[in-house]
Structures are given as structure tokens and as C-alpha cells.
N, C-alpha and C positions, 0 to 999 in steps of 0.2 A: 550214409553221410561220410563221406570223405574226412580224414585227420587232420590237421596241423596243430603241430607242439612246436613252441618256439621255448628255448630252456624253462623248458617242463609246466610253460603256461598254455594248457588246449584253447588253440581260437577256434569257436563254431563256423559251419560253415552255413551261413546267415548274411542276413543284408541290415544298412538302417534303413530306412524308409522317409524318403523327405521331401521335403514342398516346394511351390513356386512361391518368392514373396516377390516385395520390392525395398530395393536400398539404400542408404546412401549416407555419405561420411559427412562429418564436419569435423571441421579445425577449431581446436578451441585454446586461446593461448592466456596467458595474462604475466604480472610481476616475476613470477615465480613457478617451480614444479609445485609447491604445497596450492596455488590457488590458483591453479589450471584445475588441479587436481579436486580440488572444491567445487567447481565448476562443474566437472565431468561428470565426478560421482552424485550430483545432486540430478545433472541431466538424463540420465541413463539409471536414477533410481526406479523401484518398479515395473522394471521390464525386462522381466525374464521371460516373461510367456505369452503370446498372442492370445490365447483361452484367455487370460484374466488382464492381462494390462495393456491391450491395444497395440504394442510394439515390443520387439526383443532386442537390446539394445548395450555394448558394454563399450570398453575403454580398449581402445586394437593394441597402441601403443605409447611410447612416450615418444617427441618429436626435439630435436636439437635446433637449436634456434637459425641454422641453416637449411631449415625445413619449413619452416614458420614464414609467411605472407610480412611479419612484420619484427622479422627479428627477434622472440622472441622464445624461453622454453614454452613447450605445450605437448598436448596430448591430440590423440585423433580418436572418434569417437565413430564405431558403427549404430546406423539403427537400420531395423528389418521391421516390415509390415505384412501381412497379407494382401493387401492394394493398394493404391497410391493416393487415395483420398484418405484413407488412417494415416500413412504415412504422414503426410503433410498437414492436417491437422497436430497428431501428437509432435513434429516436430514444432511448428509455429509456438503449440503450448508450453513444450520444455524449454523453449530459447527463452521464450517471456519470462519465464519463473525463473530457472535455472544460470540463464547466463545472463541476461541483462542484470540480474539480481547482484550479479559474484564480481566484489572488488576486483578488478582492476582484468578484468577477462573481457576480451574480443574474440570474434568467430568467423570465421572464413569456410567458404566454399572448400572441400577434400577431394571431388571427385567431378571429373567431366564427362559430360552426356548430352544428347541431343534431348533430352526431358529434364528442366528445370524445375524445381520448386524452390518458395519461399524461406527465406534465411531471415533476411533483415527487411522485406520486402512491405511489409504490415507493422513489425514492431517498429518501424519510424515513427509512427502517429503518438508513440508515447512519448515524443520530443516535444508534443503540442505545438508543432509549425516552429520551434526555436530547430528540430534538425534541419543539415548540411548533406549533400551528397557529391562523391564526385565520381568521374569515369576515368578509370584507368585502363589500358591496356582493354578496352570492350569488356570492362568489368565494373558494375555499380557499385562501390563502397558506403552504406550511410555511417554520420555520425549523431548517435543523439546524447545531450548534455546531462550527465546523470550527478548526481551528490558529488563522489568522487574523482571529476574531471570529463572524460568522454567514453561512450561508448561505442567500438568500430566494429561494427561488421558488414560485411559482405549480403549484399540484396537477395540473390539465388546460392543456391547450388545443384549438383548431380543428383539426379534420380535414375537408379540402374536397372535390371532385371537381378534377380538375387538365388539363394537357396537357403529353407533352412529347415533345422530338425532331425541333421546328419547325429549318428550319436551312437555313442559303443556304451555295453554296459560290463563290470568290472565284478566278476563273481567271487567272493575272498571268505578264509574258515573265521573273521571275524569282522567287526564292525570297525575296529581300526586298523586292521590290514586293509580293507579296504578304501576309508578315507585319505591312509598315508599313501597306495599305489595311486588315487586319484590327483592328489594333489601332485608327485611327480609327473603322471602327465600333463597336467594344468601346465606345470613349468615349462614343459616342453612345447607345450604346444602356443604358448602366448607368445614363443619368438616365426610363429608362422604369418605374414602378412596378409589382409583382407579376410580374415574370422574373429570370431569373437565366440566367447562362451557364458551364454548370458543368465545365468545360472546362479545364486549366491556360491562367490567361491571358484565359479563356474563346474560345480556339481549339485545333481539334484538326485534325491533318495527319493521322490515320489513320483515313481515313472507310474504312466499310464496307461490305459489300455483303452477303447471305444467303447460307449456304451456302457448302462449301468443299472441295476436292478430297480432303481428309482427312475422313475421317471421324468423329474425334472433334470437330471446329471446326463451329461453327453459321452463324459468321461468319467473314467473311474480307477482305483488302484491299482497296478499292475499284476493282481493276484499269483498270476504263476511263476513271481519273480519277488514273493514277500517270501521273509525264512518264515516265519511265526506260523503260516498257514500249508504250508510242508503238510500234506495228510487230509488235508481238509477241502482243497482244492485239486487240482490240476496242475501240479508245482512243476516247473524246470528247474527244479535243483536235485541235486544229492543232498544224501544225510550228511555231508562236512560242510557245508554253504553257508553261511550263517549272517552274511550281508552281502546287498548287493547295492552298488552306486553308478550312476548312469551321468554321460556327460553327454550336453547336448552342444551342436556346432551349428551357425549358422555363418555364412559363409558368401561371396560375389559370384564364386565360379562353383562348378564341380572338381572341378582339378583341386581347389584353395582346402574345400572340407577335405576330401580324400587323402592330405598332403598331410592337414592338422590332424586326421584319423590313425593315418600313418606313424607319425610320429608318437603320437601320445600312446596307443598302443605299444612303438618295441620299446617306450623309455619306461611303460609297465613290465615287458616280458625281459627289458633288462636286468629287474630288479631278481628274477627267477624262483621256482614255485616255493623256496623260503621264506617269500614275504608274505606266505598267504593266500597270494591269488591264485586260483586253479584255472578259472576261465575266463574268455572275453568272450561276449557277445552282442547282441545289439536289437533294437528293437523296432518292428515293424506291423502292415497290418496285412499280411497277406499279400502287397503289393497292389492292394487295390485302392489305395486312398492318396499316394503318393509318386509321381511320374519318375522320381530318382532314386536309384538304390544300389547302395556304400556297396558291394560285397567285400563283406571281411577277407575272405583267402585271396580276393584279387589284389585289394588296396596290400596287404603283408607278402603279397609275393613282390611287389612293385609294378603291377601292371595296372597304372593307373595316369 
């Protein structure tokens, strides 16, 4: 196995392992950053992980009201599916709840594509025949009349080809060395455009592995990536290891993960092996499960 120390953090020489989804952004604006923000966080609750919540889904960035359809602050939201009929169900369903719901929020189409799905296309009918539509620019706006004045959004939006499930894992001599090197990657990597880390925090402690002694579980604990079980399994750790934290990336392109892999890694191995962390690595299945794969020493040499 080939070395890299970058000031005295070993990155293994290892892949992530990640999938084909499908994606696609929306604009979500309203009054204010606090109730965009209401907005977002209520839409993109529950979706961390295709295993359990049908979509993976976070907050990309915050948008200036010269970015905004209608003037206005906002936020832009990714969501990722495994296929395009989740997708567009669990969309349809978080606009219903989530933004029709949220004082003074509108939602706009984020991304263009020759695959459209529904935005505002079905939640019309909750105007009960009192909504208005109009075409702008070869674009359908409805508006339906809610408590609070009016509801705008936009009929479609983009549906893309996607990736997700890029993701490096943060090897550290404690459990807050390594929640604190995570969260300065987070920082780094939230100013990368088209990813999202959909993750609480966007870090998650319960990586996984295929497959599991029970029967009905598909998945199951990362064993040889727990400290506690050091002896007792098949551990990839050393005796100084004592936590490990995994960030997961999902992403529009390969270039987009590999950039946010990039970064969040050297703004780790900037902090140098006094913070704690000895290792990065990253978690995969043999490459058999997944058609893309991050290599760590490619993406940190910059060949990517």
C-alpha cells in the first residue's frame, strides 16, 4: 500500500464507493433568511439516507436576492433519490407540507433539464379552482390563495442525472478530535457549489457495512470501523483510534463530490496530527456495488 502523509495525517490509499441517483434543486424564498430558512429545514427534514427516508436532501446554500426569481433572500435546496418516481413523489409531498405550509415562502424551479417534474404542478388543486396561473418566459407560475396572502410557485422543475454516497471517513485518538476535524470540513466544504451533506450536521457515526447477521437487516454497523470492538472483530484500527466519523457527499457531477472531498480533507489535514486525527479514509464495498470510486491519493494529489 502506497503512503501519503499530508502534515502527519496518513490518507489510505482507498476509494468511496458511490451510486447513480437522480436530482434536482429548488428555490425556496420567502420574507426573510429566518423563514426561507423555516422553510428548507422543515423540507429537507428526514432525509439523510435513501435506506430509511426515501431521499437525501440538505440546504446547498443561501441565495442574495439577485439570485432569487422574485427578488427576494432564499436558500436553494438539493434533493437526491435512487429513481425518479421517489424522487418526484417525495418531492410533490415536502412542497405540500413543508412550503405551502411556511409563512410567506415561494418556490421556484433551481435547475434546467430536458426531464421535468412537478413543483407546483398538482399542489394547485389546493387553491380549490380559486388558483391563477400565468406563463412567463415559457415558464408556468401558479398562484394559490393561502391565509397569509398568496402562494407562488413555479409548476416544474429540473430533474438531473446525479451521484451519491461519496464519503471519507476521519480516524481520531478521541471522540472530540474527531467531531471537531469534522465539523471544519463541513465548513469547508459547504462553500462548494451542487453538494450537499445530508447527514445531521452533515456527519454521521453510524457507517455501515452490507449485510447482517439477522436476517431481516440489509445493512448493518460498520464493525471494523467501531473502537469498542478493536479485538473482537476484524478491526481497521490501531490501538490509539478511539473514534471514527464519516461524512457522506452527494453531489450532480463527479467532478462536484471529488472537489467537496477535496477540500474537506486538506482543511482536516490543515489542522495537523495535533488535532488528533491520524487517518483518512473512506468506505466502500469492494467496488462491487457502486459504478464510481472517489480514490483518496488521486482526489489529494489534485488529479481529479
Amino acid at each position: 500500500m502506497n503512503a501519503m502523509l499530508i502534515n502527519g495525517i496518513t490518507i489510505d490509499d482507498t476509494f468511496a464507493e458511490a451510486f447513480n441517483m437522480r436530482g434536482t434543486r429548488v428555490i425556496i424564498t420567502a420574507q426573510n433568511l429566518k423563514w426561507a430558512y423555516h422553510a428548507a429545514n422543515a423540507m429537507t427534514g428526514f432525509a439523510t439516507s435513501v435506506i430509511g427516508c426515501g431521499v437525501e436532501a440538505g440546504i446547498e446554500r443561501e441565495l442574495i436576492p439577485d439570485e432569487t426569481p422574485d427578488g427576494r433572500a432564499g436558500v436553494s435546496i438539493l434533493m437526491f433519490a435512487m429513481g425518479s418516481k421517489v424522487l418526484m413523489q417525495q418531492l410533490e409531498t415536502r412542497m405540500g407540507q413543508s412550503i405551502l405550509t411556511c409563512p410567506t415562502a415561494a418556490a421556484f424551479a433551481g435547475i434546467t433539464s430536458e426531464d421535468n417534474i412537478n413543483l407546483g404542478k398538482h399542489l394547485r388543486f389546493f387553491g380549490d379552482g380559486y388558483q391563477t396561473s400565468k406563463l412567463i418566459a415559457n415558464k408556468r407560475y401558479w398562484r394559490i390563495p393561502v391565509m397569509d396572502g398568496e402562494f407562488l410557485c413555479e409548476e416544474t422543475t429540473g430533474m438531473v442525472r446525479a451521484i451519491g454516497g461519496g464519503n471519507f471517513l476521519i480516524l481520531a485518538t478521541s471522540q472530540p478530535a474527531a467531531l471537531a476535524a469534522a465539523e471544519v470540513a463541513i465548513d469547508a466544504m459547504k462553500k462548494i457549489p451542487n453538494v450537499i451533506m445530508p447527514f445531521p450536521g452533515g456527519v454521521v457515526r453510524s457507517g455501515s457495512k452490507v449485510g447482517s447477521r439477522y436476517k431481516t437487516m440489509f445493512a448493518s454497523t460498520n464493525d471494523a470501523f467501531c473502537p469498542t470492538l478493536k479485538g473482537v472483530t476484524h478491526s481497521e484500527l490501531s490501538a490509539d483510534i478511539e473514534s471514527v466519523m464519516e461524512i457522506v457527499i452527494d453531489g450532480i457531477s463527479f467532478s462536484d463530490i471529488a472537489k467537496a472531498m477535496q477540500v474537506g480533507i486538506q482543511a482536516i489535514c490543515n489542522l495537523g496530527a495535533a488535532s488528533g486525527v491520524k487517518r483518512i479514509s473512506a468506505g466502500n464495498y469492494g467496488g462491487k456495488l457502486g459504478p464510481h470510486h472517489f480514490k483518496l491519493h488521486e482526489i489529494m494529489a489534485g488529479n481529479i
